[in-house]
C-alpha positions in Angstrom: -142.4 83.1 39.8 -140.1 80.6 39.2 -136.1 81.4 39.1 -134.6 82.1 35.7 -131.4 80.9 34.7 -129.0 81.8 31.7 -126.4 79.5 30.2 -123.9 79.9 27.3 -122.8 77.0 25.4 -125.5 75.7 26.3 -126.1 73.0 23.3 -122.9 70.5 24.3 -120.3 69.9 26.7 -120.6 71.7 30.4 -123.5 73.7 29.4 -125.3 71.1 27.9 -124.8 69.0 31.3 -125.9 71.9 33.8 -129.0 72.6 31.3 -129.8 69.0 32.2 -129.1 69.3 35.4 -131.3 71.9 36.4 -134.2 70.6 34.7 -134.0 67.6 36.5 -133.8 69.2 39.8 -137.4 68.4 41.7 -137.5 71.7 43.5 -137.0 74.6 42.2 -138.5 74.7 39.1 -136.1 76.3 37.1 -136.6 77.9 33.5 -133.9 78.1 30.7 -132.4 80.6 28.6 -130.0 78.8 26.6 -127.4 80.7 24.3 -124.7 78.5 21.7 -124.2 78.7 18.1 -125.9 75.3 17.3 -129.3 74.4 18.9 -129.6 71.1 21.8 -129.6 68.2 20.5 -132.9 66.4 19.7 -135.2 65.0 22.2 -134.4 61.6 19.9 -130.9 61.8 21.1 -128.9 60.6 24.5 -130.0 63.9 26.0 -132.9 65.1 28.3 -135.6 67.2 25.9 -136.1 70.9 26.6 -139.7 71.9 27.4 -140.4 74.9 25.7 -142.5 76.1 28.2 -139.5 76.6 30.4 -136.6 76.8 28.0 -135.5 79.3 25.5 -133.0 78.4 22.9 -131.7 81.9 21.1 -128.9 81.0 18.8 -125.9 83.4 19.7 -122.6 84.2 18.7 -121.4 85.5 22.5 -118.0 87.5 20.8 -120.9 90.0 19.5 -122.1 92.6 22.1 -125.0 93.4 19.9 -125.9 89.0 19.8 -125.2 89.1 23.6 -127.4 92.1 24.4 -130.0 90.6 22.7 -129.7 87.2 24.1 -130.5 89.2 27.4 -133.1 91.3 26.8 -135.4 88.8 25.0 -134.5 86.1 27.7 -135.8 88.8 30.3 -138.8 89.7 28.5 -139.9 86.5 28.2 -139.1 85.4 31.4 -139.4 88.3 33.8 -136.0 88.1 35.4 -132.4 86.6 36.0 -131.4 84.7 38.7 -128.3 82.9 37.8 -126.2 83.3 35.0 -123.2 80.2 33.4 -121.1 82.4 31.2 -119.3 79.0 30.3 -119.2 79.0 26.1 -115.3 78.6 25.2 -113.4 77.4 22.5 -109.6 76.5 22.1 -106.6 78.1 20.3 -106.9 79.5 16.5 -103.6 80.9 16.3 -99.8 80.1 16.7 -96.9 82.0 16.9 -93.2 79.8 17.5 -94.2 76.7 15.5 -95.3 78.2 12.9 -92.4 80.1 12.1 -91.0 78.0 9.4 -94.1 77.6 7.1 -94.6 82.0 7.0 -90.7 82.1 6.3 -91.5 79.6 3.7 -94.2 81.9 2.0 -92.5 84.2 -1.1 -92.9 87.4 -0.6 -94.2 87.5 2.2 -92.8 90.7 5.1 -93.6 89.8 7.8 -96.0 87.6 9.8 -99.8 87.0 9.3 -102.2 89.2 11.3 -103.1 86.3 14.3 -106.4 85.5 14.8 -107.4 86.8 18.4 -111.2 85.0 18.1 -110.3 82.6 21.3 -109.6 85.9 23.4 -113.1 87.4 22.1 -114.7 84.4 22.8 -113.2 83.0 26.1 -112.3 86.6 27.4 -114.2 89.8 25.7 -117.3 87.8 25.8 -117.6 86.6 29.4 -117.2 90.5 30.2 -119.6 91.2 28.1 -122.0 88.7 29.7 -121.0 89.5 33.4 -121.9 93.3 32.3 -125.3 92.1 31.3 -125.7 89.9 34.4 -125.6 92.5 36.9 -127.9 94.6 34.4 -130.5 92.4 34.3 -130.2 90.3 38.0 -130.4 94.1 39.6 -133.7 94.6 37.3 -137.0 92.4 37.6 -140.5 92.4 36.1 -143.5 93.7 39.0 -144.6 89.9 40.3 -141.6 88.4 39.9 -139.5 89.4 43.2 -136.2 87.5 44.3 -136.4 84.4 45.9 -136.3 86.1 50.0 -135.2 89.4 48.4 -134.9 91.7 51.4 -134.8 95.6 51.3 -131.8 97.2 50.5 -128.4 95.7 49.1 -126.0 93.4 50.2 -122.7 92.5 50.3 -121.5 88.5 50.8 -118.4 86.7 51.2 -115.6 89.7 50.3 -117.6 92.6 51.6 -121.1 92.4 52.6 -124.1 92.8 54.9 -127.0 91.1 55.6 -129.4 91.7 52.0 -130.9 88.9 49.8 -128.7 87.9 47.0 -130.1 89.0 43.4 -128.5 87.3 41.3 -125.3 84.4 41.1 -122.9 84.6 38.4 -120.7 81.5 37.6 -117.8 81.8 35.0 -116.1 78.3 33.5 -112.6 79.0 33.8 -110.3 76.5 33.3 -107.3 74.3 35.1 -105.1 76.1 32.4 -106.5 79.5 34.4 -104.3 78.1 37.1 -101.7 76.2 35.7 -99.3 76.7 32.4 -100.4 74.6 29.0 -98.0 75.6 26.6 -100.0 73.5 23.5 -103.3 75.9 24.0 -101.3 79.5 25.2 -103.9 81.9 24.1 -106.8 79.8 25.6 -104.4 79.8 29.0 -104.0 83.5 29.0 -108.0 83.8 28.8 -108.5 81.9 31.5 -105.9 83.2 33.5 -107.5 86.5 33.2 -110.8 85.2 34.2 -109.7 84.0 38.0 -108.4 87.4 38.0 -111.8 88.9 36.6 -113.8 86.6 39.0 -111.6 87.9 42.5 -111.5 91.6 41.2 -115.0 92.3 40.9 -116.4 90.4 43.7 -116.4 93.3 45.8 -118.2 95.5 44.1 -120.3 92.6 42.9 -121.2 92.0 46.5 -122.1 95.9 47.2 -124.9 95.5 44.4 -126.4 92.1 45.7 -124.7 89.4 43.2 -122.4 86.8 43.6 -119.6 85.7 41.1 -117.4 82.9 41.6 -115.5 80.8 38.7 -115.1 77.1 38.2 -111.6 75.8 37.2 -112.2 72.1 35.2 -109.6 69.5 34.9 -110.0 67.2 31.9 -114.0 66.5 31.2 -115.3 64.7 28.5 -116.8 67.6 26.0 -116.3 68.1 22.6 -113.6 71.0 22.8 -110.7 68.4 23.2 -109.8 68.2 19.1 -109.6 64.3 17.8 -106.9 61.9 19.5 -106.8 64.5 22.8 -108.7 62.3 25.4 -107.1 59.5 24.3 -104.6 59.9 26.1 -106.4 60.6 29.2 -107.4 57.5 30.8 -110.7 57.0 32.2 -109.4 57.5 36.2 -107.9 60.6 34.7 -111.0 62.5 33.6 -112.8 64.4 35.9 -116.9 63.0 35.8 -119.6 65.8 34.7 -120.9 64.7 38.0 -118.3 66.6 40.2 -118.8 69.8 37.2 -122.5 69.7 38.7 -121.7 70.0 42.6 -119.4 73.1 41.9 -121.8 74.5 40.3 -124.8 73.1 42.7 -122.4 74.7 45.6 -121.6 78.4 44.2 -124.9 78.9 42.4 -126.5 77.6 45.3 -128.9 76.0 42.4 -131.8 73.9 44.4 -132.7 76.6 47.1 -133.6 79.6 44.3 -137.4 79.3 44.3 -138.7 78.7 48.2 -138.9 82.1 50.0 -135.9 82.9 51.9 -134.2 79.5 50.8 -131.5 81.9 49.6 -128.7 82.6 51.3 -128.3 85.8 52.5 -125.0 88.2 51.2 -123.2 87.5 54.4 -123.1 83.4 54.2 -122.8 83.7 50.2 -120.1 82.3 48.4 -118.3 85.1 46.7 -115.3 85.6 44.4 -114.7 81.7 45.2 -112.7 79.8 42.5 -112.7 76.8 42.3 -110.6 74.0 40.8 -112.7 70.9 39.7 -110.6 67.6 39.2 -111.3 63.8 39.0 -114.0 63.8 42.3 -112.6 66.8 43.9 -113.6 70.2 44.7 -110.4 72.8 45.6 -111.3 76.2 47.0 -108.0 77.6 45.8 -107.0 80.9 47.5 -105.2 83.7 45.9 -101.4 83.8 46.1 -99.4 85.0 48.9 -98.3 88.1 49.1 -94.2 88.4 48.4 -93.8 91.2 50.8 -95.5 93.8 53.3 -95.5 96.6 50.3 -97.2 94.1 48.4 -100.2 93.0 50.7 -100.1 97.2 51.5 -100.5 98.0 47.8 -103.6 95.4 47.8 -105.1 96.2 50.9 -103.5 98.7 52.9 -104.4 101.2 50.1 -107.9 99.5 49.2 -109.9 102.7 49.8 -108.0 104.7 47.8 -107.8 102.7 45.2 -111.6 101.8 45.1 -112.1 105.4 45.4 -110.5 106.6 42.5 -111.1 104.1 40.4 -114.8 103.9 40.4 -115.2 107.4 39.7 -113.1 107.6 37.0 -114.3 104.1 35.6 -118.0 105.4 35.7 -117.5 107.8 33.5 -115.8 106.0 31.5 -118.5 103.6 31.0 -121.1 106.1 30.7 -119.4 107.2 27.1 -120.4 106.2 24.0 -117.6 105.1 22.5 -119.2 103.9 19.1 -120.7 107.3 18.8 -117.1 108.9 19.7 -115.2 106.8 17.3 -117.9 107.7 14.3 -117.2 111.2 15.0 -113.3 110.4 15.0 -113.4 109.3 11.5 -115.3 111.5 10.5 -112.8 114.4 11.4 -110.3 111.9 10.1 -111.8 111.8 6.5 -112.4 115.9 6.7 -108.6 116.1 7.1 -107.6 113.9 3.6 
């Protein structure tokens, strides 16, 4: 069966690109689950078409769970499994806080500031959780008849922690440059992507210990339509990074033209694994994590890694066994009892 893969923002941009870009690729022959808020453009256009016998186009806010789960489970029903998953759909700032201090002050009446719009962390942040969670779910989870590309017994680990078992599944996130560097125009966008290098090298561990990979790509200025009007402009053309070099990171952590053939996988141990990786102009940088300050600090990390892992995971297990929608019904509904 052939391998399955699952892009968000998927209709422009990066995601429109790799959609491309694996459906152009002779070998394997990859089928599309494509997730965005406005459908791929025409065949008519610029752009490749989409055969609907091996794409699927669900239209999906990613900031809702419910939207997300659903994205998922029909993409996996129709297809039969999940073998690499682009949780790359991202949008910009919608807030500010110093510059706009003059024009609230300016409001009569007004006490206080407005309530700030947090939509860029739900959609850069809460949603590529969200989609990481159903990843695993789904990559660990397949159809009878439609078995792993060299899917061994047992699981693996790869790259940071790992033994010798077939990889299930390969999870790339689209960071950002701003994930690595400061951009004091788009702060709330820099803090999301910030938090998803450290997302990407937290849980590639435990990623590894259940067979998947997840590794994160850090762009430099690419031509897509997130820059707002006048942006590129001022980006000369030897100063934007081709969609080209966007397609070899993700040719090189997703491993993208060896998931059909059996045993063309890599296996755990030679996997690439809580990689990230800055992309800029024709360059691929493998950057590491920084340098520990002092011998309590690289003791904290990974002298005490055992305890930490230990405690942790049983006390975040049952934490995400709880229902917390149920819980926070119930809540109010003591809350209301009480008035």
């Amino acid at each position: 069966m052939p391998p399955v893969a699952l892009i968000t923002g998927a209709s422009s941009g990066i995601g429109l690109a790799l959609a491309q870009h694996l459906l152009s690729l002779p070998t394997p022959n990859w089928h599309l689950i494509l997730a965005d808020l406005n459908p791929p453009p025409p065949p008519s256009s610029a752009s490749s078409s989409f055969p609907p016998n091996r794409t699927l186009f669900l239209r999906t806010d990613v900031a809702s769970w419910e939207q997300q789960a659903a994205l998922f489970r029909t993409g996996f029903t129709r297809f039969g499994r999940l073998d690499f998953a682009a949780l790359n759909a991202g949008i910009d700032d919608r807030d500010d806080i110093f510059n706009s201090l003059e024009v609230e002050e300016g409001e009569e009446g007004r006490e206080g500031p407005r309530k700030p719009s947090l939509r860029t962390f739900e959609v850069d942040l809460d949603a590529v959780y969200y989609g990481v969670k159903l990843a695993a779910w789904y990559m660990s989870r397949r159809k009878p008849g439609s078995s792993a590309a060299g899917e061994g017994e047992g699981r693996g680990g790869a790259g940071i922690g790992g033994g010798e078992g077939a990889v299930k599944g390969r999870i790339v996130i689209t960071s950002s440059s701003a994930g690595l560097y400061t951009a004091p125009a788009i702060p709330q966008y820099c803090a999301a992507k910030h938090a998803l290098v450290g997302l990407t090298r937290s849980l590639a561990p435990a990623a590894a210990d259940a067979g998947i990979t997840i590794n994160a790509v850090c762009p430099a200025v690419v031509v897509t339509g997130l820059a707002p009007a006048g942006l590129l402009d001022a980006f000369p053309d030897e100063m934007r990074t081709p969609m080209s070099t966007m397609m070899r990171a993700f040719d090189e952590l997703g491993d993208l033209e060896g998931g059909e053939a059996e045993g063309s996988w890599k296996g755990m141990r030679n996997a690439k694994n809580g990689c990230v990786v800055e992309v800029s102009l024709n360059n691929l940088f493998y950057r590491d994590p920084p340098s520990f300050a002092d011998h309590g600090q690289r003791f904290m990390a990974q002298g005490a890694a055992d305890a930490w892992t230990d405690i942790y995971r049983k006390r975040n297990r049952a934490f995400a066994a709880r229902d917390w929608e149920a819980e926070a019904k119930e809540e109010a509904k003591k809350d209301k009892a009480k008035l």
